[in-house]
N, C-alpha and C positions, 0 to 999 in steps of 0.2 A: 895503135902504138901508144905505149904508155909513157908518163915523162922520163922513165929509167928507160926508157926506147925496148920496152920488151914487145913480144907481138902477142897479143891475148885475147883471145875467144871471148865473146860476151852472149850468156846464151838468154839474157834477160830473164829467165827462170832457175831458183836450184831446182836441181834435180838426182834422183839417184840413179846410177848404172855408169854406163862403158862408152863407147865412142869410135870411128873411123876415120882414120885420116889419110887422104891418097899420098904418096910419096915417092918420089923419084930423085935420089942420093947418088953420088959418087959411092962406089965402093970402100965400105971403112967410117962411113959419116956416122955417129953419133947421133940421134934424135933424143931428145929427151921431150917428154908431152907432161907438164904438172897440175894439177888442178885445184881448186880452194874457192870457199865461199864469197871472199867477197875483198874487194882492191882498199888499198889503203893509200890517200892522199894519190887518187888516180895508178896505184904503181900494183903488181900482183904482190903477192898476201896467203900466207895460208898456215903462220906459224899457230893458231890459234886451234888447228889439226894435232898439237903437242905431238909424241914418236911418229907421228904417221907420216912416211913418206906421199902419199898420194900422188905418187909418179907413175908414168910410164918409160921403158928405154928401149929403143931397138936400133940396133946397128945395120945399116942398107948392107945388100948384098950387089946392089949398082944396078938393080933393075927395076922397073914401077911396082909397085904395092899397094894395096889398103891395107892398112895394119886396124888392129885390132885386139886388145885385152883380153885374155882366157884367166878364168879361174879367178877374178875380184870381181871388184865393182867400187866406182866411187862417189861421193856427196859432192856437188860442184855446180858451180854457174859458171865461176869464170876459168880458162884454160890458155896457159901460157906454153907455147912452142918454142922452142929453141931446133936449129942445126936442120932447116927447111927453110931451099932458098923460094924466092916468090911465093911466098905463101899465101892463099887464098880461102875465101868465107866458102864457095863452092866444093874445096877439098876436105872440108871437117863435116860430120853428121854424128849431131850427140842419139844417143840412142839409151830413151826411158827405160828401165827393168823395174818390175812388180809385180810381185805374185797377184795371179787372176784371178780377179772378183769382179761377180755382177754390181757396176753400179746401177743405186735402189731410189736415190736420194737426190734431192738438186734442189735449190734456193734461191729465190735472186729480191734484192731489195731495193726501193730508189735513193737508198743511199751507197756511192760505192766506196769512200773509203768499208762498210761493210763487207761488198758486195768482192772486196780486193782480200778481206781478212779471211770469207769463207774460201776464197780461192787460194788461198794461203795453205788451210787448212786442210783443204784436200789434196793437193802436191804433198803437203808434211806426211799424209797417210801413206799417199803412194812411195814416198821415199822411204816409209819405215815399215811397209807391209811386203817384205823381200826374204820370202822361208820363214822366218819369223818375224813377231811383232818386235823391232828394236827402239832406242832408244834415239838414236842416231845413224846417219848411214855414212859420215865420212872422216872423221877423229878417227882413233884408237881404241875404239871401243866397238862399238855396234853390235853391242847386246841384247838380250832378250828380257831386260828389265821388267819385274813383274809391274811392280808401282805403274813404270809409264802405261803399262799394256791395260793396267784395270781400271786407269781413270778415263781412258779415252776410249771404253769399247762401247759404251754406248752410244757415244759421237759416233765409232765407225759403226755401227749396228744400223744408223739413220741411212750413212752414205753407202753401204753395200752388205750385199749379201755376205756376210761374216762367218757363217755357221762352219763352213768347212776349213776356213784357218784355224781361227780358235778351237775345233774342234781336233786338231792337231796340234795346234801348242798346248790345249791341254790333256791332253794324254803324255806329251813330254814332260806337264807339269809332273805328273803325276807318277813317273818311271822317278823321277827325282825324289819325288818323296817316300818312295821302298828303299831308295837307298840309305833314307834320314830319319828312319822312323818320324815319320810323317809332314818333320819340320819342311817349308816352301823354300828353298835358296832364292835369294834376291834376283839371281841372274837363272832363267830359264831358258835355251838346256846352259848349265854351270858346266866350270870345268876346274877341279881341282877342290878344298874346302872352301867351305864359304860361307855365309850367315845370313840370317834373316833379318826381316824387320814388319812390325805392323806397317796395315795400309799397300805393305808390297805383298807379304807372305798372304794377305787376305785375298789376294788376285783368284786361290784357289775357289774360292765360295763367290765373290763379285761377277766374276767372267760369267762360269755357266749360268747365273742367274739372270745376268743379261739377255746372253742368247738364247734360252728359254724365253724369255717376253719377246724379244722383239720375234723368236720364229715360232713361237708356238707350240712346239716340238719338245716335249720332256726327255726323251730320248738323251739328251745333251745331259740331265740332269741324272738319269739311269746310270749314264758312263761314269759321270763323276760323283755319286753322291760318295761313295766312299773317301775319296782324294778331300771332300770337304769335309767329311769327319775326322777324317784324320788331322786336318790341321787344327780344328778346332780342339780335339784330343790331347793333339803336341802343344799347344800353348797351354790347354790344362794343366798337365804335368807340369808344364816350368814354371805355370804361377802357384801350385801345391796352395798350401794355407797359409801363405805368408807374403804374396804380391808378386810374386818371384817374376813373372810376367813384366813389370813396371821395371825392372832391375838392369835388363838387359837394353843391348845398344837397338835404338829406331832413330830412325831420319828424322823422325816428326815431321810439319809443316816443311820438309825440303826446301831451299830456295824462297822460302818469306823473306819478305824486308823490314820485316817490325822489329827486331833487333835493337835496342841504343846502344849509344857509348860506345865503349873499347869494341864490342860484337856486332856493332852495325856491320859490317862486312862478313860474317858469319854466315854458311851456307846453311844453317839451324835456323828455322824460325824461332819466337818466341814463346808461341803454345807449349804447354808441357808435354811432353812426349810420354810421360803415364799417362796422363789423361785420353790422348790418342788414345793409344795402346789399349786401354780398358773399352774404349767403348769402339774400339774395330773387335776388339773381342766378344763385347755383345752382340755386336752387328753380324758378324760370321756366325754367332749360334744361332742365331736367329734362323740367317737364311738356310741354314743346313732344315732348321726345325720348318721354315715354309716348302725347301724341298721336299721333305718328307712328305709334308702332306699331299704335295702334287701326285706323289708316288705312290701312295697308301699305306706307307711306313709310319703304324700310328703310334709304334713303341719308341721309336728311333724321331719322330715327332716330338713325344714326350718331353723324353731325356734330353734332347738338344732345347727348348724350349725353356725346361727348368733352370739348366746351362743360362740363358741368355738372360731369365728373369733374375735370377742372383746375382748376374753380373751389372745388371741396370740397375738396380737397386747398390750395388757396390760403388757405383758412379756414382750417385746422386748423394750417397750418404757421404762420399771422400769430395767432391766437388761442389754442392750446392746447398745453399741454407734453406733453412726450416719454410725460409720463407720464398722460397725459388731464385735467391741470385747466383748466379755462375761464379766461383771463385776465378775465372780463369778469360782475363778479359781481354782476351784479343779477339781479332775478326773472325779468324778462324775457329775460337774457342768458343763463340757465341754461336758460329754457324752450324757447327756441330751440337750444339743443344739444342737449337731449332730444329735441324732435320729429325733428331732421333727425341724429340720431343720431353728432354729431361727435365726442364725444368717447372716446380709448380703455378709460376706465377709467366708463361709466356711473354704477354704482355713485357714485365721489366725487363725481359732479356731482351725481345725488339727493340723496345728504348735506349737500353747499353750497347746494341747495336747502331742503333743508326745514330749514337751519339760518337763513336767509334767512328765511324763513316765521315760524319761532319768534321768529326776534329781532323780529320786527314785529307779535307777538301772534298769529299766525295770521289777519294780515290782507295782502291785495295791496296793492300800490303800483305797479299796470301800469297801461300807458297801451293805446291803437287800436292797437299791434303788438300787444304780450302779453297784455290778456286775452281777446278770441276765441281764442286758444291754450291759456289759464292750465290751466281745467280738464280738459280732453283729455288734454292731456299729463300731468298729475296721474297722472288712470286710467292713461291707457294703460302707465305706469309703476310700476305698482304700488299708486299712493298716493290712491284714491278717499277715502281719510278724509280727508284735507286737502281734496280739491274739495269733499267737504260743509260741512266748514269755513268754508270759501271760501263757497261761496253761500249757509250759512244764519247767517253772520255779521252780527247786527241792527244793529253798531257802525259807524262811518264809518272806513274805506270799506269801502263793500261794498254788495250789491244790496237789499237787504233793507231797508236803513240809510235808503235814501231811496222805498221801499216805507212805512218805518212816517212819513217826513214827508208822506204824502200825494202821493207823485207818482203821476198817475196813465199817464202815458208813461216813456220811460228819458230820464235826463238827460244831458248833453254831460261833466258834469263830476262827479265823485266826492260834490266839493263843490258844486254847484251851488246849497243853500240852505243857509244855517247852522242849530244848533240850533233858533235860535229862530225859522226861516221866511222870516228877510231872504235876498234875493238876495248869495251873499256878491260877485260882480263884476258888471259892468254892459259890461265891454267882449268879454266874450267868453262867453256865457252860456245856453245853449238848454235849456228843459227836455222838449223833444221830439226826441232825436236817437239813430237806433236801435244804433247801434256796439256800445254794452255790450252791447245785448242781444242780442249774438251767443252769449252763456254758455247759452241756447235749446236749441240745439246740443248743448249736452252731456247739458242734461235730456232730450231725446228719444234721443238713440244710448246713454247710458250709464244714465242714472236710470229709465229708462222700457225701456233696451236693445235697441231697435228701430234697430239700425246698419246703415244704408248703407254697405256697404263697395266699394272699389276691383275685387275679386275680382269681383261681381258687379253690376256698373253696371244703372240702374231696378230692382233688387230683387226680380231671378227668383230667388237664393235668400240670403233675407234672412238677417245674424247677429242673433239675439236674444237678447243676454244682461246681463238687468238688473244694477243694483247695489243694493240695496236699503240703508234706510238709516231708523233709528227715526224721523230730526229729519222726513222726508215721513210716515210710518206707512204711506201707499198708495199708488201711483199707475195711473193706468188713461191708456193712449195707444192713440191710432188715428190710422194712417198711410197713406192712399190710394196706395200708389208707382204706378209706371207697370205695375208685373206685379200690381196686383190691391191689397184692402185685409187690410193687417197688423195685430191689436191684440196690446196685450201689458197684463197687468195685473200686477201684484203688491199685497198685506199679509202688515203684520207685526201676530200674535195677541198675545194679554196673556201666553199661556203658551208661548211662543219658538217659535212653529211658521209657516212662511213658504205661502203658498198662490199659485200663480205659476199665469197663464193666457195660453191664447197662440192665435188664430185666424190662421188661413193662408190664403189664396183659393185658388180654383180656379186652376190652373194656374203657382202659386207652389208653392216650397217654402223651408224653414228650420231653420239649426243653432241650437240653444238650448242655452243653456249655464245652467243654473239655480245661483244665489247660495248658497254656504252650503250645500251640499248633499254629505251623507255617501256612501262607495261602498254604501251598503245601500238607498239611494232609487232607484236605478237599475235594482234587481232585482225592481223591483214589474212584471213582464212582463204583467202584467194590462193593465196602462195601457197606451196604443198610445203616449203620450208616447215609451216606452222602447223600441220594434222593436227600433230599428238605434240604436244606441248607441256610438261610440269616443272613448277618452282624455277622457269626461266631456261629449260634444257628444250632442246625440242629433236625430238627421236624421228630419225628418217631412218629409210633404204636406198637400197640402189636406185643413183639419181643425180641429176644435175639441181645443183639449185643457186639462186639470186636470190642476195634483196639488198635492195639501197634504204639509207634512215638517215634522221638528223641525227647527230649523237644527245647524249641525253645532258653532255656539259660542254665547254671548250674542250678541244683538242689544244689548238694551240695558245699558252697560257698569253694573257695580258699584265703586264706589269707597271706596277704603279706605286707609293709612297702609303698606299693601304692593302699592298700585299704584307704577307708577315715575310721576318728577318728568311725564315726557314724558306720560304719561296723563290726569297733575294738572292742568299747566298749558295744553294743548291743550284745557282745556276753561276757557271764558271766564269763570262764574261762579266756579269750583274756584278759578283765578289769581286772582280778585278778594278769594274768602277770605283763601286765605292767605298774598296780601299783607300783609294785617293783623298778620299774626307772622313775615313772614320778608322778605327783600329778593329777592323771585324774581326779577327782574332781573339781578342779581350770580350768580345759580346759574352754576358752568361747565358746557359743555357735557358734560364728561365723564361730569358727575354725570346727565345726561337718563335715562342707563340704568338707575338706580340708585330703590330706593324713598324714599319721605316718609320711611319708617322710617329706613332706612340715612343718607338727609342728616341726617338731625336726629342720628343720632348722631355721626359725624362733627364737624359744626358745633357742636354744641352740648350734646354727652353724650346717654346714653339716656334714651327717652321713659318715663320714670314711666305705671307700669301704668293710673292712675286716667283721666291724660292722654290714653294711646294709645287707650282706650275711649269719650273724650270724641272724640277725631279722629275712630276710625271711625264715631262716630252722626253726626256732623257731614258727613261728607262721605257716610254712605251716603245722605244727602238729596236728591243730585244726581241 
């Protein structure tokens, strides 16, 4: 009973689908059943659903019944009854609907605000994997968004066999675009006119190149290689010789928060949406020119390849200097030059990243382009400290942040509830939509290091190489691929010693590359782990294997007054200290290299012995 005295279902989980409720009415009684995601100041709630009634109504006929919904379905946790007298928990059974797929995938870490996000992530799927991939299952919408469908299919490719949905949403893609000469509607299957946009329209070439790797199966690539010429064709023509492409409307960064000023509240990121736009252009000719080759299409190779090199080379000369800096400095605009490797001087684009990073707390401010990208890129870059950052960040925003409000799916927005649980909008608002939780992804290939790679399409020889990280303590994954089932485990001990395990199936095999590991762990020839061994990989078969080691540094850091500023304040509690005595804001960057010690002298003379002893108890706390 809520304090408006309503009676309301709590089903502790959203969920998508329908529901049963026993009922026995006076002849003429009205039931109304309403559903919605989530109470407000303890009371039901669901204006945040905009047109959508999300009801149910059935009139008794004065005899017992289980009623039951035909023909919808809805997005819901909580469910308020009206016009059912003694109502009971025993007379309602919410009942899940989702299209059926083998789950492949499964995670689990010792930390569980994680362990709560991946289970977040998985309900988000199930609620949006219903006929088609949507965007949402219980607003007014519940469309078949391309954007959502290609950022997260790699995430779903982890958790289940995929091949045969996708393999049917795109063939829908594909009926769409004979109607459009070749252009992708944003909304797959559409209904009526409609328009595209980069990033969504590329779903056409993203998708099947997914499910190629993760199944192995080019097959997928056969059905659709046309479907991706064609789009990469239709964006030809509308960029002709004169950009025409950059001209027309794109989302961009959807949903960033890097915005200032008047447009802080602007559902546009701040990245330039040509710049997108030009280099999803590249990206799709590309993949068309790598499906080719799977295929032995070497003329259709060619031509899509030439495609792709004029158009990177158009990138770099419209966005980056002579001397490789990114004109275009947002997080997500550096992230994108890092994946697709534009610029010539890498190096200063990770620096303008992670100076990006810093000035924002070590928090994102990406939208549906850049954070399915954020953390990948991160790693693959050197800088897996910062993706941990990133996802075990409890602050807003970040994944964790609306982990500790209680969501029990991934939300549409950053902000989707405020502090205190209010909805903070009403006109654009979903808290079941799986986009973020494309960050999935990087927990199984990098934190877990069970990676599907390009080299080896379905995962005949898988790369395995974790990253380990104190803020998990453990993680254990098991990955069903199409060449047999992979696990891989890893912990970290109290006394800094890493214990890494790694199953291989019959008729797979896999390079592992173990975290933190000295050239003396490798010479333990005892272990079959170590046969065949080079440059730190070590190539096994089918096989069970162990090995425990000391790590080759700290796992868990120690901090002190000759840690540097960068050490300090990259850690969230650290910054919050020593706010209290210093304006760490105002630090320049030059000083990040530099110890606590050293600024403080500097700034403000040397630290008295009695002081410099009170810092390091203080901070070896952390």
């Amino acid at each position: 009973h809520t304090p408006a005295g309503e009676e309301v279902f709590d089903l502790g989980q959203e969920i998508t689908g329908i529901f049963r409720l026993r009922v026995h009415e006076p002849a003429g009684t009205t039931i109304r059943i309403q559903t919605g995601e989530v109470l407000q100041d303890g009371c039901f709630y669901n204006e945040n659903l905009r047109t959508a009634l999300s009801e149910y109504i059935y009139v008794s006929d004065g005899t017992e019944k289980v009623i039951t919904p035909h023909f919808t379905y809805y997005g819901y946790r909580y469910v308020k009854v009206t016009g059912v007298r003694d109502l009971s928990c025993e007379d309602f059974t919410a009942l899940v609907l989702y299209s059926d797929y083998e789950s492949i995938g499964a995670i689990e870490t010792g930390n569980e605000l994680v362990n709560k996000l991946i289970s977040n992530i998985e309900w988000g799927m199930k609620g949006n994997f219903l006929d088609v991939p949507t965007d949402c299952p219980q607003r007014d919408e519940r469309m078949g968004w391309t954007g959502d469908t290609q950022v997260f299919s790699a995430t779903a490719s982890y958790l289940a066999d995929t091949y045969a949905f996708y393999r049917k949403y795109l063939y829908d893609l594909y009926q769409e675009q004979l109607l459009a000469d070749g252009m992708v509607p944003e909304i797959v299957p559409t209904f009526g006119p409609t328009k595209c946009s980069c990033a969504w329209g590329d779903a056409a070439c993203i998708i099947p190149w997914n499910v190629y790797l993760f199944s192995g199966d080019k097959t997928i690539l056969e059905n659709q290689i046309e479907s991706m010429k064609a789009w990469v064709d239709y964006i030809r023509r509308i960029d002709g010789d004169h950009h025409g492409w950059r001209q027309v409307f794109h989302y961009g960064d959807w949903l960033a928060l890097d915005r200032t000023g008047a447009a802080a509240n602007s559902v546009y990121g701040a990245t330039d949406e040509a710049y997108i736009a030009d280099i999803y252009y590249a990206a799709s000719a590309q993949t068309v020119a790598k499906a080719a080759e799977v295929l032995g299409l070497e003329e259709t190779r060619q031509e899509y390849q030439k495609i792709a090199d004029r158009q990177w080379q158009v990138v770099k000369e419209e966005y980056f200097t002579a001397t490789g800096r990114c004109a275009v400095k947002t997080q997500t605009g550096l992230i994108l030059a890092l994946k697709y490797h534009l610029s010539e001087n890498e190096e200063m684009t990770k620096q303008m990243l992670k100076k990006l990073l810093r000035d924002n707390k070590n928090k994102l401010n990406t939208g549906f382009v850049g954070t399915p990208l954020l953390c990948n890129v991160l790693t693959d870059h050197g800088m897996t400290d910062a993706a941990y950052r990133l996802l075990l960040n409890e602050e807003y925003p970040g994944w964790l942040h609306e982990v500790k409000l209680g969501a029990t799916t991934v939300w549409e927005r950053w902000n989707s509830l405020d502090e205190s649980g209010h909805v903070s909008s009403t006109g654009m608002n979903s808290l079941n939509h799986y986009s973020y939780g494309a960050v999935l992804e990087w927990i199984f290939r990098h934190a877990s290091g069970i990676d599907v790679t390009e080299q080896s399409p379905g995962g005949r020889v898988m790369r395995i190489s974790p990253k380990v990280n104190n803020g998990l303590k453990y993680v254990k994954a098991v990955y069903d691929s199409a060449s047999g089932c992979y696990q891989c485990g890893w912990e970290i001990s109290e006394d800094n010693k890493i214990t890494v395990t790694v199953t291989v199936p019959f008729g797979g095999s896999a390079e592992v590359v173990l975290p933190y590991a000295s050239e003396s762990v490798y010479e333990d020839k005892e272990n079959p782990l170590f046969e065949e061994v080079e440059n730190g990989i070590c190539r096994v078969r089918a096989g069970e294997y162990e090995v425990a080691y000391e790590a080759s540094q700290p796992l868990k850091k120690k901090y002190s007054i000759d840690s540097t500023m960068e050490e300090l304040l990259n850690h969230p509690d650290i910054r919050a200290f020593l706010s209290q005595m210093m304006e760490v804001d105002m630090i320049p960057d030059i000083a990040y290299g530099l110890s606590l010690r050293d600024v403080a002298k500097i700034f403000a003379g040397e630290i008295k012995k009695d002081e410099a002893q009170m810092l390091d108890m203080a901070l070896a706390k952390f």
